[in-house]
Structures are given as C-alpha cells and as structure tokens.
TILUM-901503 format. One line per field, with one value per atom (N, C-alpha, C): residue number from 1; atom name; z, x, y. Coordinates in Angstrom, 3 decimals. Example, Ala and Ser with C-alpha at 12.3 -4.5 7.8 and 13.67 -1.06 7.14 Angstrom:
BEGIN
n = c(1:1:1:2:2:2);
atom = c(N:CA:C:N:CA:C);
w = c(7.800:7.800:7.800:7.080:7.140:7.870);
u = c(13.190:12.300:13.200:12.850:13.670:12.900);
v = c(-5.690:-4.500:-3.300:-2.250:-1.060:0.030);
END
This chain:
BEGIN
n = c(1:1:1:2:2:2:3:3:3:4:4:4:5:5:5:6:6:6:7:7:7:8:8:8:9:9:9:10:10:10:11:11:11:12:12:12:13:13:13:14:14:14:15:15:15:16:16:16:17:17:17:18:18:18:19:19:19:20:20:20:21:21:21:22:22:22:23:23:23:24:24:24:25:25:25:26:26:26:27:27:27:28:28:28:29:29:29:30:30:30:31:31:31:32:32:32:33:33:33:34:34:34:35:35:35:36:36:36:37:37:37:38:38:38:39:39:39:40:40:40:41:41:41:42:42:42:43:43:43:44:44:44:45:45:45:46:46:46:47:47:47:48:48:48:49:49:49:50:50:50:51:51:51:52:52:52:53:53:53:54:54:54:55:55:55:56:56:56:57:57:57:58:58:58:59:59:59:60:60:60:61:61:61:62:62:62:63:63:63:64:64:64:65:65:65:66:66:66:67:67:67:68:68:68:69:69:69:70:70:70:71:71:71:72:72:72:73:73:73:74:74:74:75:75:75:76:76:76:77:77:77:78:78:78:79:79:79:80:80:80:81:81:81:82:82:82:83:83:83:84:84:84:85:85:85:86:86:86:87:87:87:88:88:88:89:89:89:90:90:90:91:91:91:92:92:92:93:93:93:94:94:94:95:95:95:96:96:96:97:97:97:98:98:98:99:99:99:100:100:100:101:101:101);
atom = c(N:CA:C:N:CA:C:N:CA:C:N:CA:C:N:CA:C:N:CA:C:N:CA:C:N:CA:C:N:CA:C:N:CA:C:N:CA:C:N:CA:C:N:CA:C:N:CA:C:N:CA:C:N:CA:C:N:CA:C:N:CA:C:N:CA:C:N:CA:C:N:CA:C:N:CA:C:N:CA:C:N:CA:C:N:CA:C:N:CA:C:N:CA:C:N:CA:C:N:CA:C:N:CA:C:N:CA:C:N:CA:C:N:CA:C:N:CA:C:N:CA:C:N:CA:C:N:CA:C:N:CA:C:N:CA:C:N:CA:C:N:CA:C:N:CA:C:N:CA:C:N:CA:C:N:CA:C:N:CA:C:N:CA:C:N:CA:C:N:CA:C:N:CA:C:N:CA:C:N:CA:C:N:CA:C:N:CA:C:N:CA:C:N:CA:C:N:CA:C:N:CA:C:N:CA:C:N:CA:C:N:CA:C:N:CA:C:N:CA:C:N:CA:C:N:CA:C:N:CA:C:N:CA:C:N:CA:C:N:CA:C:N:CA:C:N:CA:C:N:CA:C:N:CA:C:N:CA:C:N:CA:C:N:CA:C:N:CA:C:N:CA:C:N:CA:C:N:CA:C:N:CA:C:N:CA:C:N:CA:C:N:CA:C:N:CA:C:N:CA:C:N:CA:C:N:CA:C:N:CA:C:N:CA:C:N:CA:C:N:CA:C:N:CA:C:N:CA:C:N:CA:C:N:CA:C:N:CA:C:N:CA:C:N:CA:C:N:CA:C:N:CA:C);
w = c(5.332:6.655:7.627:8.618:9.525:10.526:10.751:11.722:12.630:14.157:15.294:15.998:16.530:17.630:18.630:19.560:21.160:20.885:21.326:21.503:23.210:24.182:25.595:25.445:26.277:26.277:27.349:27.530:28.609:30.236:29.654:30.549:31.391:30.742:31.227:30.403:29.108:28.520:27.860:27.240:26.506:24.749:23.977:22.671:21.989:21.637:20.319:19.243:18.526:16.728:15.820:14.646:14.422:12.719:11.957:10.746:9.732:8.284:7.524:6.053:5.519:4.594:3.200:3.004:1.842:0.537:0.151:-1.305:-0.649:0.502:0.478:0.177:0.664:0.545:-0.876:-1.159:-2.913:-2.888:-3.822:-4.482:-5.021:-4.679:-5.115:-6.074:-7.229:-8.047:-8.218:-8.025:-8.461:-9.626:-10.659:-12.067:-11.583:-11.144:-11.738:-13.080:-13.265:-14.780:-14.619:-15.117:-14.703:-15.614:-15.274:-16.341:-17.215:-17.644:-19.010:-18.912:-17.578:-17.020:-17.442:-16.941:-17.290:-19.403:-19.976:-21.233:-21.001:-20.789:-21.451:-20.899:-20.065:-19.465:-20.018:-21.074:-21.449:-23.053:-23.784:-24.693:-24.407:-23.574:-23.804:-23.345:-22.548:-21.867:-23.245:-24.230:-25.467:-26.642:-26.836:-27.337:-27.101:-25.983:-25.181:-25.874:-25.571:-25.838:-27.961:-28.102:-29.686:-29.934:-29.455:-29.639:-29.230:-27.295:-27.565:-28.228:-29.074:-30.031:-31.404:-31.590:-33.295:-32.615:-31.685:-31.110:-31.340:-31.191:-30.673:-31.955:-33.239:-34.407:-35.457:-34.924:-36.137:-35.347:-33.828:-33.500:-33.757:-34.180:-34.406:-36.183:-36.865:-38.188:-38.078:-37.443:-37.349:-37.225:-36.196:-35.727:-36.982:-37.663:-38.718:-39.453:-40.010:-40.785:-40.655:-38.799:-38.572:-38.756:-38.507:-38.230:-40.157:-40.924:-42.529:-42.706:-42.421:-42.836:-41.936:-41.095:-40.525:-41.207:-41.374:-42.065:-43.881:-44.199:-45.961:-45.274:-44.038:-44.011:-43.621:-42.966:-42.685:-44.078:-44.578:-46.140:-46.838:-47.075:-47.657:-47.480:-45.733:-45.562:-45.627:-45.319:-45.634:-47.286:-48.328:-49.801:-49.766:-49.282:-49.498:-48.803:-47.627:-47.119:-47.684:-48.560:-49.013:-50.766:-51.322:-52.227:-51.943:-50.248:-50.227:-50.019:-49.551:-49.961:-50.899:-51.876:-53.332:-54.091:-53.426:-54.168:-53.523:-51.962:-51.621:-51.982:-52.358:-52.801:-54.279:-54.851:-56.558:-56.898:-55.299:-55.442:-54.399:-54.184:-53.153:-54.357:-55.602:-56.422:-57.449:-57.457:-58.259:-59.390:-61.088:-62.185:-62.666:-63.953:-63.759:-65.512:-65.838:-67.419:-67.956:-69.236:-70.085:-70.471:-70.593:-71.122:-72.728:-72.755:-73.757:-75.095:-76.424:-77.106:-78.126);
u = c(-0.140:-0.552:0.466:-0.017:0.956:1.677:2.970:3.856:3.741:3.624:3.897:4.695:5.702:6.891:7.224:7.645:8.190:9.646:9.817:11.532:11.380:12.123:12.634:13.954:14.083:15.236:16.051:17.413:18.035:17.511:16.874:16.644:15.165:14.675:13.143:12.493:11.523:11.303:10.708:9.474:9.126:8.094:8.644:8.539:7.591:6.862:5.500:6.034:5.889:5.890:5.546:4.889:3.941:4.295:4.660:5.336:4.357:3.998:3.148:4.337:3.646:4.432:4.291:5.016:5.065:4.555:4.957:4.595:3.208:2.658:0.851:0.651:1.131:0.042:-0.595:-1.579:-1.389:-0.673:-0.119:0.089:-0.857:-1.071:-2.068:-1.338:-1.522:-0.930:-1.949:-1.781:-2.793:-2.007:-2.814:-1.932:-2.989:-2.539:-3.183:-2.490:-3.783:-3.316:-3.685:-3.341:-3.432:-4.753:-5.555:-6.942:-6.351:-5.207:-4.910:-4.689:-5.043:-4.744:-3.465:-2.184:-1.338:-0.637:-0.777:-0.965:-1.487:-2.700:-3.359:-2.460:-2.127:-1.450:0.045:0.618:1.835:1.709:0.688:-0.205:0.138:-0.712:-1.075:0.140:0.853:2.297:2.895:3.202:3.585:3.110:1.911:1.049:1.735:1.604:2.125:3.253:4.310:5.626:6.069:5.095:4.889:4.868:3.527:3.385:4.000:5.026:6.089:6.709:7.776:8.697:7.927:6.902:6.851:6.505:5.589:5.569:7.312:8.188:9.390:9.940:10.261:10.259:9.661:8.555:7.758:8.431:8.517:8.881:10.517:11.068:12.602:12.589:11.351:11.255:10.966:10.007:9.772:10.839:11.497:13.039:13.833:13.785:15.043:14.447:13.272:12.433:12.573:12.617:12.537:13.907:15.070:16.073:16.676:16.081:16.624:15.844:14.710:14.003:14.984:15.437:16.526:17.713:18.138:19.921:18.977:17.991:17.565:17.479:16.684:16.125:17.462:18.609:19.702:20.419:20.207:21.482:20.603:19.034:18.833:18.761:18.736:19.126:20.795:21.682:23.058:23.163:22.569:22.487:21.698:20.967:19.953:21.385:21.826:22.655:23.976:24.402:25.242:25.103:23.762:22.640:22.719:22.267:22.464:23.711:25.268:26.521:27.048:26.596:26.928:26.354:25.135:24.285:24.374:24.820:25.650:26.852:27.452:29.030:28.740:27.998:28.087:27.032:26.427:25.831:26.369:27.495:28.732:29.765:29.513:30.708:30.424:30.711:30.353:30.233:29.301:29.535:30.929:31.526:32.715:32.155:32.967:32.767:33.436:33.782:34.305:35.984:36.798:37.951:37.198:37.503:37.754:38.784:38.276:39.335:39.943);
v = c(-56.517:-56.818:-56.223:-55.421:-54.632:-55.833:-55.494:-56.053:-55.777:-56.293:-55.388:-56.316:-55.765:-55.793:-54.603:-55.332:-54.839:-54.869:-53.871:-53.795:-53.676:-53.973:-53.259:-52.759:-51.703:-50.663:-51.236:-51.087:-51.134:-49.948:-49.255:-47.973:-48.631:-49.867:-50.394:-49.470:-48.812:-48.603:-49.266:-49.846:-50.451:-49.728:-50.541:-49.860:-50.665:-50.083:-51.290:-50.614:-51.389:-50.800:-51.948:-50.666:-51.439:-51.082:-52.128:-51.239:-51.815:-51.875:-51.720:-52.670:-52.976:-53.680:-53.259:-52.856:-51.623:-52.506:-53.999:-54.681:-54.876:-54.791:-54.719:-53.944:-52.606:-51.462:-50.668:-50.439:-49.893:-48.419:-48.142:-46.842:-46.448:-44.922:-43.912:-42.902:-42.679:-42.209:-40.539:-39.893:-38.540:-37.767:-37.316:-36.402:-35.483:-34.645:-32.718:-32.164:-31.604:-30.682:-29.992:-28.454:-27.278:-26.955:-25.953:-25.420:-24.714:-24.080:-23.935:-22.237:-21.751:-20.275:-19.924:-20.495:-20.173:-19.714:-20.853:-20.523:-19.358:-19.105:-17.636:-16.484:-16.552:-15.819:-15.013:-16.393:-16.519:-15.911:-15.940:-16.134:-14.356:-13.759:-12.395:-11.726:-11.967:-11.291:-11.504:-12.339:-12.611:-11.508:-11.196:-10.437:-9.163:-8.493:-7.350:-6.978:-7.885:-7.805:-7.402:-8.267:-7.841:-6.449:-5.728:-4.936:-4.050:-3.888:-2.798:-2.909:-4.370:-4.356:-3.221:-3.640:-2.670:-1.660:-1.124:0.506:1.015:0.628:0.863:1.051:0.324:0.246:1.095:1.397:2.632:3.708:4.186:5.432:5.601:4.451:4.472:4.942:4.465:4.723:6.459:6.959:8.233:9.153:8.985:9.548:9.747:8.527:8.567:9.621:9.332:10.265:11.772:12.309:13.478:14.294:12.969:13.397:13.564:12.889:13.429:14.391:14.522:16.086:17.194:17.350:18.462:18.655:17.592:17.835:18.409:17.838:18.789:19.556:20.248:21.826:22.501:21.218:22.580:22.244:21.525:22.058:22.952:23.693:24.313:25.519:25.590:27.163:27.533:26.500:26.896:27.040:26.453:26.812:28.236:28.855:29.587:30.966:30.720:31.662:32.018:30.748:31.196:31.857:31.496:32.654:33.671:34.192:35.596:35.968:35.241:36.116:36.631:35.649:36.240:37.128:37.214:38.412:39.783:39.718:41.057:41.675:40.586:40.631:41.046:40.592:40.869:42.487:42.771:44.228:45.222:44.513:45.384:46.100:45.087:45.711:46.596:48.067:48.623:48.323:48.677:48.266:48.583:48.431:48.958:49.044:49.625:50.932:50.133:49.619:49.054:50.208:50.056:50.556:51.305:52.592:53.494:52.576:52.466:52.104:53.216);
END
C-alpha cells in the first residue's frame, strides 16, 4: 500500500511523495533462453577450425614428402656426377703395356 507524505522546504516549497512499500509489491521474475542460434554458430566456427587444422597438416605432410624426394634426386645426381668423373679419369688414362720380361 503506497505512503504519501508532504515534506515543506525552508525556501516555502512544498513536496508530496508518495513511496510504495516494497514487502507489498510482487516480484516479477522473467528467464529468457536463448533459441539455441548461438550453439550452432559455435558448433560450425568449431567445424571450420577442424578442418583448417588437418588442411594444414596434410599440406605440412606433402612438404615433407616433396622436400625428401629433392635431397634423393640431389644425392642421385651428385652419385651419378661423380660416375661420370671417374669414367673420364679412367678414359683420360692411357692403357699402359705390361713390362717386357
């Protein structure tokens, strides 16, 4: 049940008020819950993220892959080049005649 009182001011002023009594009044309690948008939201940004991690992972697997097929193709042309030094060198050197006995 509301209160009402007058105050007067020293200035001549006069004041009503009118105050409300808080153990009367009811509390209104409201719960919102969200429609569940967000989850989905979190759900697929989640999803996403999956999939750059392994995109990122197979092309890191590829790399390694590309990068051991180079060091075989360069050790087989440095084996292969150093094949052909020896086979210039060993047809650089004349035959040589066996010693007369």
């Amino acid at each position: 049940m509301p209160t009402e009182r007058t105050v007067e001011h020293p200035d001549g002023r006069i004041e009503r008020i009118t105050e409300n009594d808080p153990a009367a009044a009811p509390v209104v309690v409201e719960s919102r819950r969200g429609g569940g948008l967000g989850g989905v939201v979190a759900l697929i940004i989640g999803l996403a993220l999956v999939g750059l991690i392994g995109w990122f992972l197979i092309n890191m697997n590829r790399n390694d892959a590309v990068e051991s097929n180079a060091i075989a193709g360069a050790a087989d042309s440095v084996g292969g080049a150093a094949e052909n030094i020896g086979d210039a060198a060993r047809d650089a050197v004349p035959d040589r005649q066996p010693p007369a006995s």
